[in-house]
C-alpha positions in Angstrom: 0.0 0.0 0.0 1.0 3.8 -1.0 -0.1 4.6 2.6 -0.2 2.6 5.7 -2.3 4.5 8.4 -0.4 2.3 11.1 2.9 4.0 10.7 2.4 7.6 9.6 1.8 8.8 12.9 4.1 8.3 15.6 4.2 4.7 17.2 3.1 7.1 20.4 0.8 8.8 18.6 -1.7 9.2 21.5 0.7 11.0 23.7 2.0 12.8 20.5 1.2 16.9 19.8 0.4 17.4 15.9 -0.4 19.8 14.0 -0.2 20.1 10.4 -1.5 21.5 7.2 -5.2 20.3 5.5 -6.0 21.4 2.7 -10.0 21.9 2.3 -11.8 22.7 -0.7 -14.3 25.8 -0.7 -12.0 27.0 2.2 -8.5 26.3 1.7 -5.5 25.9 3.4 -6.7 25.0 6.8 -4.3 24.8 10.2 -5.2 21.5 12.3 -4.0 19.5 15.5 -4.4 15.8 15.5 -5.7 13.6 18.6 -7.4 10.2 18.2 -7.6 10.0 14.4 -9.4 13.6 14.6 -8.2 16.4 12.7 -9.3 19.3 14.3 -9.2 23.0 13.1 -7.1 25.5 14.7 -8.0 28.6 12.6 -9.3 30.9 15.6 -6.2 29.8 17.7 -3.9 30.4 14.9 -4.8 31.3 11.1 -1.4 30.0 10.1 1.1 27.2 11.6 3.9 30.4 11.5 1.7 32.1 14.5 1.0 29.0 16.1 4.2 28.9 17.0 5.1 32.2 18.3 2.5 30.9 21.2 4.4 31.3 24.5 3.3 27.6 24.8 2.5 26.0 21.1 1.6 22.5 23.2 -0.1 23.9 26.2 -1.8 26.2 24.1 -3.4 23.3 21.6 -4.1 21.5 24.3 -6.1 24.0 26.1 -8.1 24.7 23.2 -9.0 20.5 22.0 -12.5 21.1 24.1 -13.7 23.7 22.0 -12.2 23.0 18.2 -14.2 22.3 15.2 -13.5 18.6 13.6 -12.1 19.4 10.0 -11.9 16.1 9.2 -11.1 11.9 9.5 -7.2 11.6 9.2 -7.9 8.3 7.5 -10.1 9.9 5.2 -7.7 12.2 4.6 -4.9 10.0 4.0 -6.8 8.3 1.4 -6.9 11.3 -0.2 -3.2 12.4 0.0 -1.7 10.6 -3.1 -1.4 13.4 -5.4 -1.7 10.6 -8.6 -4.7 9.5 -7.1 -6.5 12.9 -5.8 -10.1 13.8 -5.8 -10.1 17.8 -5.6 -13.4 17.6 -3.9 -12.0 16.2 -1.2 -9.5 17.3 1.6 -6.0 16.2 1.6 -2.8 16.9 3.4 -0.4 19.6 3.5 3.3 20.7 4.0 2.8 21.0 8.0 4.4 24.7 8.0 3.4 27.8 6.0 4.8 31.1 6.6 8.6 29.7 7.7 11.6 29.9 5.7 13.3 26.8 5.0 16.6 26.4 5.7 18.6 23.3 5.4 22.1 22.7 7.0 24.2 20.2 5.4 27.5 18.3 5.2 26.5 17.5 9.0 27.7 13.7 8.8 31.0 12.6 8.1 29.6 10.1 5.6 27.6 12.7 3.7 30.8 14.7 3.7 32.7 12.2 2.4 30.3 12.2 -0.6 30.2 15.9 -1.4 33.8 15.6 -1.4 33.3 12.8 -4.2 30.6 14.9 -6.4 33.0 17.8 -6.2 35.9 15.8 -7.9 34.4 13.7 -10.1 32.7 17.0 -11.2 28.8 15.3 -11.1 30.0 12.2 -13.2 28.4 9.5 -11.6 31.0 6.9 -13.4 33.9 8.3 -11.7 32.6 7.9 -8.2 33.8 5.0 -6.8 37.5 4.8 -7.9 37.8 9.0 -6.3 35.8 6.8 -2.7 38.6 4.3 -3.0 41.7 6.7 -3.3 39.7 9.1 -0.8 39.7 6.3 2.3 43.0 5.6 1.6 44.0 9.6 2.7 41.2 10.4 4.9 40.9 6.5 6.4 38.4 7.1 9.4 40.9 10.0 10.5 37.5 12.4 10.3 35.5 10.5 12.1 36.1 12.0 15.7 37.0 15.8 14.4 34.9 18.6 16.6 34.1 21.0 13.9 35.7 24.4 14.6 38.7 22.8 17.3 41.8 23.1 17.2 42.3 19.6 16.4 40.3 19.7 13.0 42.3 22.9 12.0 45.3 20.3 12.3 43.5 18.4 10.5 42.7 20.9 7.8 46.4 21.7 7.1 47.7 17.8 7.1 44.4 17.4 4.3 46.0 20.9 2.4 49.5 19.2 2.2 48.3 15.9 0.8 46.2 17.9 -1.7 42.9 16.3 -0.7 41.2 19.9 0.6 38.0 21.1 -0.6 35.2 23.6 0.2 32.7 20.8 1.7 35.7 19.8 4.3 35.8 23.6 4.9 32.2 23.6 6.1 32.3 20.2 7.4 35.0 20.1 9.9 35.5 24.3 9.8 34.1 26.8 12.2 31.1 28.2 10.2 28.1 25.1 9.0 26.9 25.2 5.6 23.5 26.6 6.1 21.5 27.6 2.8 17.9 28.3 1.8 16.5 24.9 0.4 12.8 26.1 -0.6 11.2 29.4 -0.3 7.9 30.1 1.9 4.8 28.0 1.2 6.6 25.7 -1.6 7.0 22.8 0.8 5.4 19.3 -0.5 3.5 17.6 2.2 2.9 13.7 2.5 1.5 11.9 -0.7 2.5 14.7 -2.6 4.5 14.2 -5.6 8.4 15.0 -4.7 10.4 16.8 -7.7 13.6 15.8 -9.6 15.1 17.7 -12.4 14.6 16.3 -15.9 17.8 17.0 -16.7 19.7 15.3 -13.7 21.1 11.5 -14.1 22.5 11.5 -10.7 20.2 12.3 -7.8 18.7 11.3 -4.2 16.6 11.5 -1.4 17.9 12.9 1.8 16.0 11.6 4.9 16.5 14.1 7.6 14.7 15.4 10.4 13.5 19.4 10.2 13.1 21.7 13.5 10.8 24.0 14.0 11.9 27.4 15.3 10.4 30.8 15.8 10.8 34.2 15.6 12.7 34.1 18.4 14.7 31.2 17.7 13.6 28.8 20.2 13.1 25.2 18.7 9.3 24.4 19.4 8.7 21.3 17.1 10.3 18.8 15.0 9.0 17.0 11.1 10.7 14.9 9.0 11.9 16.2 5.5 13.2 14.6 2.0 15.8 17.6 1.0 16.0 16.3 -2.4 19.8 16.4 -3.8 20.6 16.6 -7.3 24.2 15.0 -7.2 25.4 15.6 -10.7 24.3 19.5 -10.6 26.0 20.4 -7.2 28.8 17.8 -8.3 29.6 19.8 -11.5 29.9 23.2 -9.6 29.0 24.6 -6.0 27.5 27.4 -7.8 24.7 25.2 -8.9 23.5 24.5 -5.3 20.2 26.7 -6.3 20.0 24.4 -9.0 20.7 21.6 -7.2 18.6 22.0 -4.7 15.3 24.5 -5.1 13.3 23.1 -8.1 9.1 22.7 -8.3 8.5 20.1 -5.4 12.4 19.6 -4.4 11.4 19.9 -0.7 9.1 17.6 1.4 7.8 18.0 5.1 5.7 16.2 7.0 3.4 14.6 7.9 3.1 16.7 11.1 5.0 18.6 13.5 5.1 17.5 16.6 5.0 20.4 19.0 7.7 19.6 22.2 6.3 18.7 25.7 6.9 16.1 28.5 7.1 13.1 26.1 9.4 15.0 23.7 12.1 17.5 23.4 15.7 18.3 22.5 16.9 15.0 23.7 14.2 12.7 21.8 15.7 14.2 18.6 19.3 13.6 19.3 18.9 10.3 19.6 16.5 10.0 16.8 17.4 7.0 13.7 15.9 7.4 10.7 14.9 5.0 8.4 14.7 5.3 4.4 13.0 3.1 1.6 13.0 3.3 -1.6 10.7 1.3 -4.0 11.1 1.3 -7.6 8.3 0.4 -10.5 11.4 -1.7 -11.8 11.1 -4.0 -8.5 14.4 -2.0 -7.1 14.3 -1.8 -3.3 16.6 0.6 -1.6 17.1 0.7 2.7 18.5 3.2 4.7 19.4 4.7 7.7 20.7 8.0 9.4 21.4 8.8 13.3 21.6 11.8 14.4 23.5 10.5 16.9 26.2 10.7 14.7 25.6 13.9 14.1 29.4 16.5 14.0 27.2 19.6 15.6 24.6 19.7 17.8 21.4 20.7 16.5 20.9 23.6 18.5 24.2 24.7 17.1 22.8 24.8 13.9 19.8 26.7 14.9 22.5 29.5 16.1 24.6 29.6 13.2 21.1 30.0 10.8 19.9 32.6 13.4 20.9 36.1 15.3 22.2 39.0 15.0 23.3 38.4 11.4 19.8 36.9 10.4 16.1 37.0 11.5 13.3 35.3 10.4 10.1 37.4 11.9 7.8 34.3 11.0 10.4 31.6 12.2 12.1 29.1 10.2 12.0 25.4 9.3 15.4 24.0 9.5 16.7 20.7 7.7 19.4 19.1 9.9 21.0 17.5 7.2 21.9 13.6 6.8 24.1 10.8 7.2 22.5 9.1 4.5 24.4 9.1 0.8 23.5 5.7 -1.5 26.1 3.9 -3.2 24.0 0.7 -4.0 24.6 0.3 -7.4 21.3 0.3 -9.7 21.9 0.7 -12.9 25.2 -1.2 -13.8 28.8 -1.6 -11.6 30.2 1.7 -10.3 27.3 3.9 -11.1 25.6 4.1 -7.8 22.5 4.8 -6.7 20.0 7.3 -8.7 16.0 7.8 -8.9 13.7 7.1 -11.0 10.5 8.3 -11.9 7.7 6.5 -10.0 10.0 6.0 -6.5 8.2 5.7 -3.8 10.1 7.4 -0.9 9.7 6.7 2.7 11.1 8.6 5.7 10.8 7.5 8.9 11.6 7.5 12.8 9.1 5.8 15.7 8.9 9.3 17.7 7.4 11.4 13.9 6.3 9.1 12.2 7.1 8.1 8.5 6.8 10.6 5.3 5.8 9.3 2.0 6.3 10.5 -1.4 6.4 9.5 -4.8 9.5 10.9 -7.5 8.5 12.8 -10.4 10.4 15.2 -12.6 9.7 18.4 -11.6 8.3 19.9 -15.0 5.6 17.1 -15.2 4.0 18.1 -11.7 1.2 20.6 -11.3 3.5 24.1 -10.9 3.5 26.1 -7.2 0.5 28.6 -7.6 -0.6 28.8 -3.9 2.0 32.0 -2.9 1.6 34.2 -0.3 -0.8 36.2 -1.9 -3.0 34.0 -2.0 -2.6 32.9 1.5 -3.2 36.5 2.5 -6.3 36.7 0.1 -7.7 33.6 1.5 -7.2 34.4 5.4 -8.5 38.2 4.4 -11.8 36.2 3.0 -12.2 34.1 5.6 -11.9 36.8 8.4 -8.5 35.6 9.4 -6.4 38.5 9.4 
């Protein structure tokens, strides 16, 4: 099955706070907290998720309100709606969980993911080339990385020994250096949500999913929530120049969240998501089965570390940010002949998941064939004007 009710939510589902998107037609994008199978509306609490969480208490406040919310809708009714091949317009369907947020992805977190931007960059997006540079790569670097604080003055040592043996490069700069790599993945509103289609380039032969798990901060950068995400990477683009990270990265659908947010409280926090595993599958129409995993256990800064280096003094976001933590996760598994690696194809089915959010589903589509972002912020403003929102 596309969907499996069972695991979308979070195996603690009925301890779990979350809130998402649901889209509703005749009214629109719609702001919702989830308890018992129950989607219920949020609009008079918050009009959009953004405000939501500039609440002094997002969880305390939803929580307060559950006696007196509208039902919106069945989540399983709603899920059977959510596959965008499959969609009846009439009906409601799911949503990227945030709205108004920026979203901002850190990345060359992971030593392994690292290890594979430093690949891209030298086989300059020429998928053929990659494993003999992995092969001469281990036998400089070895597991010598694997340990490195970013910033100290050990991985400064570090940096000058890699400089001498002529193995440097920009993604070591921002993976062992002082300063993360922290970029704008999508802009506002032009997250995918669940069941939605998720976009490739037509014109990329090298590409994959990158499981990862995506905070939720506000305005005033405190960290209120946590989603999963699918920061889709387009290896061959970024490979062939750094320059082409926009490319890369920020085409029609290239950014998934969901299903939900959970908002933090007793049963989950900081700590919950620093021990988080993630797990990724990947189904092809061709039969070809792909599993993952990431831990952010393994993580080289702490994710509140990211959350200062994307925020401050330098950089505010007045509606909050959503913030993709990046991933361990980089597929060699060959599909398509010896030494080629991993690549999609159209018709993947992608899953993302971890017990404490649940699992994310999409399917792979090139991003010209999918129905183009329309639903901007003017028309968000339009429709909460219309319907007494704002």
């Amino acid at each position: 099955m596309y969907f499996d009710f069972d695991h979308i939510l979070p195996d603690d589902a009925d301890r779990a706070l979350l809130i998402g998107r649901l889209w509703l037609p005749e009214v629109g994008p719609v702001v919702v907290a989830h308890q018992g199978g129950v989607l219920f509306d949020l609009s008079r609490l918050a009009p959009t998720a953004s405000q939501l969480l500039e609440l002094d208490d997002p969880a305390a406040a939803v929580c307060a309100a559950f006696p007196t919310l509208q039902v919106a809708a069945l989540l399983t009714d709603v899920l059977a709606n959510s596959d965008e091949l499959k969609r009846d317009p009439a009906r409601p369907w799911l949503l990227a969980p945030c709205d108004l947020q920026v979203i901002k992805a850190s990345g060359v977190t992971f030593i392994a993911s690292l290890l594979e931007r430093v690949i891209e960059e030298q086989a300059r997006g020429d998928a053929s080339k990659a494993q003999g540079i992995r092969q001469a790569l281990a036998g400089i670097l070895g597991d010598n990385l694997a340990d490195v604080v970013p910033g100290s003055a050990e991985a400064l040592r570090v940096k000058q020994v890699l400089i001498a043996q002529g193995a440097w490069s920009q993604y070591l700069e921002v993976g062992i250096g002082p300063d993360a790599e922290i970029f704008t993945k999508a802009p506002v509103l032009a997250a995918v949500g669940t069941g939605a289609l998720v976009g490739i380039h037509a014109e990329s032969a090298w590409n994959n999913p990158e499981p990862e798990v995506v905070l939720a901060v506000n305005s005033r950068g405190l960290t209120v929530g946590a989603a999963l995400g699918n920061d889709v990477n387009l290896r061959d683009f970024e490979g062939r120049s750094a320059l082409l990270l926009g490319k890369a990265k920020d085409n029609n659908a290239s950014c998934a969240i969901g299903p939900f947010i959970r908002l933090f409280d007793a049963d989950f926090d900081m700590a919950t998501i620093r021990g988080a595993d993630l797990s990724l599958q990947v189904q092809g129409r061709d039969g070809y089965t792909l599993q993952g995993a990431s831990s952010l256990t393994k993580i080289s800064r702490d994710p509140l570390d990211l959350v200062a280096q994307a925020c401050g003094a330098n950089h505010q976001y007045p509606d909050g940010f959503m913030l993709f933590l990046g991933t361990m996760f980089a597929p060699t598994q060959d599909r398509h002949g010896p030494g080629l690696g991993f690549t999609h194809e159209v018709g993947d089915v992608v899953r993302v998941a971890t017990p404490s959010l649940g699992t994310l589903v999409n399917r792979v589509y090139h991003c010209d064939q999918i129905a183009p972002w329309s639903f901007g912020l003017t028309a968000l403003m339009r429709n909460l004007a219309r319907r007494g929102l704002l």
